[in-house]
N, C-alpha and C positions, 0 to 999 in steps of 0.2 A: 459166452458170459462166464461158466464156471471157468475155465481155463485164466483169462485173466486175473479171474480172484486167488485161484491158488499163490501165486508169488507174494502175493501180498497175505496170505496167513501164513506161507512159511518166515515169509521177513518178521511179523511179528511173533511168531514163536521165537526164530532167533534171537530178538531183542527183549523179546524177557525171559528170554534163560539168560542172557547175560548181564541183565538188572539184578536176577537173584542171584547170581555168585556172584555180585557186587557187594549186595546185603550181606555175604556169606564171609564176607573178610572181613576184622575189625578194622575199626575207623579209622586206629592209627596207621593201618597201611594203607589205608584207599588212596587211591591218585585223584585227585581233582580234572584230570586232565584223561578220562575214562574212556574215549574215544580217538584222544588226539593221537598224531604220529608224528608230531612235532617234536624234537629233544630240544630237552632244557638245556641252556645256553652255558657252556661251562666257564669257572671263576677263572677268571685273570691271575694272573699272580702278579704276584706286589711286585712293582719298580724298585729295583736297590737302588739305593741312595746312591750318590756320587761321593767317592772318597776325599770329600773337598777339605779344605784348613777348618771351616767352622764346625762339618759332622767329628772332625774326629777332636776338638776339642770339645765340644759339648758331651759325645762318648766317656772321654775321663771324666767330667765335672758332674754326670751321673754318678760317680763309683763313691760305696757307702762311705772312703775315707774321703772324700772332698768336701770342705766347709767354706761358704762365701753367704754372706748375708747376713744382719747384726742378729738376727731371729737365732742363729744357733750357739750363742752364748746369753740367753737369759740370765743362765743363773750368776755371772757375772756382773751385769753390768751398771748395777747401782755402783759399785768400787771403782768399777772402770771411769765411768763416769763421774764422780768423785775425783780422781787419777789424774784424769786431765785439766777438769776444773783449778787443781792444786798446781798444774802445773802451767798451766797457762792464763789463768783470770792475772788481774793486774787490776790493784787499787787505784792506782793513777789513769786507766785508762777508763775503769767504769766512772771515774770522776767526769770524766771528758765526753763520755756518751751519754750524762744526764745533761748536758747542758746543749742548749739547742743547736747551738752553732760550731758543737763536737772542740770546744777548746778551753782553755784553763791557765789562769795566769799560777805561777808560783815564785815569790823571791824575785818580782820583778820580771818575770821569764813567761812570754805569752806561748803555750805547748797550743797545738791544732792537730782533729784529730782525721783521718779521710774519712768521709761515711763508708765508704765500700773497703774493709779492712778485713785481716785475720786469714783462718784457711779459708779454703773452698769448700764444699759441700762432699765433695769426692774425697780429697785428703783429710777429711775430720773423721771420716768412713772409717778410710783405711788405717789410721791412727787407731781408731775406734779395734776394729778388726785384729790386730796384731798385739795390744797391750791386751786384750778378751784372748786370744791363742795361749800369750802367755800365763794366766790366772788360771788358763782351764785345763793348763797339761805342764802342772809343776815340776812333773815330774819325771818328763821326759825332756831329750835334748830336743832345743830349738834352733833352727836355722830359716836363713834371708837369703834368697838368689840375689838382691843387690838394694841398695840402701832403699830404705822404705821411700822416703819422698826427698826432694831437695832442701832438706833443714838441719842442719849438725845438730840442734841441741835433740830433735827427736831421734833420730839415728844415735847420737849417745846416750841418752835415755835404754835405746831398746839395745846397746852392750851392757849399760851395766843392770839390764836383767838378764843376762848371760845368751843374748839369741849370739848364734853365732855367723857372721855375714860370712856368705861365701867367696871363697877367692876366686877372684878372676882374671886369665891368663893373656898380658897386652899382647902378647903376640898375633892370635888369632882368636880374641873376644870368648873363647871358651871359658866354662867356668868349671872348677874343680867338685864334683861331687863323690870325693872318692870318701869323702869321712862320714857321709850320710849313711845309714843304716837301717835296716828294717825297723819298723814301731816311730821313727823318730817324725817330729812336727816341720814341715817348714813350708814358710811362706814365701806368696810369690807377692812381690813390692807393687805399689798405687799404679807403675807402669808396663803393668801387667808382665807375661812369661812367653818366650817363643813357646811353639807345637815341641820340636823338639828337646827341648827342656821339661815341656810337661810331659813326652812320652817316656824321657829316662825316671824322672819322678815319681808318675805311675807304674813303672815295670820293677822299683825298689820297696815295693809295699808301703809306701810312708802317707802318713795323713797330710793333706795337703790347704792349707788351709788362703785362700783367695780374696786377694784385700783389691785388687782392680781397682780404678773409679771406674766407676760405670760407661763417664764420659771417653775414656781412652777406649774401653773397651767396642764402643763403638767402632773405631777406628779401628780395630781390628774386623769389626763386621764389614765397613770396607771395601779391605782388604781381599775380604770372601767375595764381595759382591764382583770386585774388578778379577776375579781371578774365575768366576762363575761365566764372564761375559768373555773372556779370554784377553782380557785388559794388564796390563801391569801396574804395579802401584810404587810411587817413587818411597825411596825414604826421609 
């Protein structure tokens, strides 16, 4: 009988000497885990991204000189919008939208008006966007990688607030950014900027400021998703 018992007073001696040098560590070093021989599972390391068209343009459109969204020109755009109003309302045409059936006789002459008229929701943006570039950096040169939208009278509007479009070479579609300079503003038009256009842009220090429609810019997301899948995408 005594023989049996010994193992079992020495095991419980063992086991509270090692209760009390438990107690004997502060708590912020105790393990939880006071018996186990189990090791903690070690951390994965993060998956790199894939160097795909959409990471490395979202990459630039991070960096503190990239502006796109009507939110960063507040302090503009009561004028702005003012701006366009003056340059675009039409007395003749609000005449034609109060009356129910969108038309108006004059001098004998019956005018009709479409219900679905004027810009889009994207190109009022981007108008929006580039007349606020130019209000908010007077003072710097401005340039356009290619005409803002397909309308002469806004693209002449934004020469003679002196933006300057950039030339583009028929040869091989390249375009000339040799007069761009560090500090200088330029924007990229309603349909949107190649990657590589926006990496010489970004690599010249310049602020960049992104008039997109949202709606094309889709279409470049696309473009990621067919190139993700290993798809090609026509032009």
């Amino acid at each position: 009988m005594f023989t049996s018992a010994l193992p079992v007073v020495a095991l419980m001696a063992a086991t509270q000497t090692e209760v009390d040098a438990f107690h004997a560590v502060p708590s912020a070093r105790r393990s939880t885990q006071l018996y186990s021989t189990v090791e903690k599972p070690k951390k994965k390391k993060k998956r790199e991204k894939p160097n795909y068209i959409k990471n490395q343009r979202e990459k630039i459109a991070k960096g503190k000189s990239f502006y796109r969204g009507a939110g960063v020109f507040r302090d503009v755009k009561a004028d702005v919008e003012q701006d366009m109003r003056d340059q675009f309302d039409s007395s003749l045409m609000n005449e034609m939208k109060d009356d129910p059936n969108y038309q108006l006789e004059k001098d004998g002459v019956m005018f009709y008006l479409a219900k679905d008229h004027g810009f889009c929701w994207g190109v009022e943006r981007s108008i929006n966007l580039a007349y606020s570039a130019v209000e908010s950096f007077p003072d710097q040169d401005i340039h356009i990688t290619n005409e803002l939208i397909h309308n002469p009278m806004v693209n002449e509007r934004l020469h003679n607030k002196n933006v300057n479009f950039i030339e583009k070479y028929e040869e091989d579609g390249t375009k000339d950014f040799s007069k761009i300079k560090e500090g200088d503003v330029v924007m990229l038009p309603a349909f949107g900027a190649t990657l590589d256009e926006m990496k010489e842009l970004d690599s010249k220090g310049v602020k960049i400021v992104d008039t997109t429609c949202p709606w094309v810019a889709k279409v470049w997301a696309t473009v990621h998703t067919h190139q993700v899948r290993g798809l090609t995408s026509g032009k």
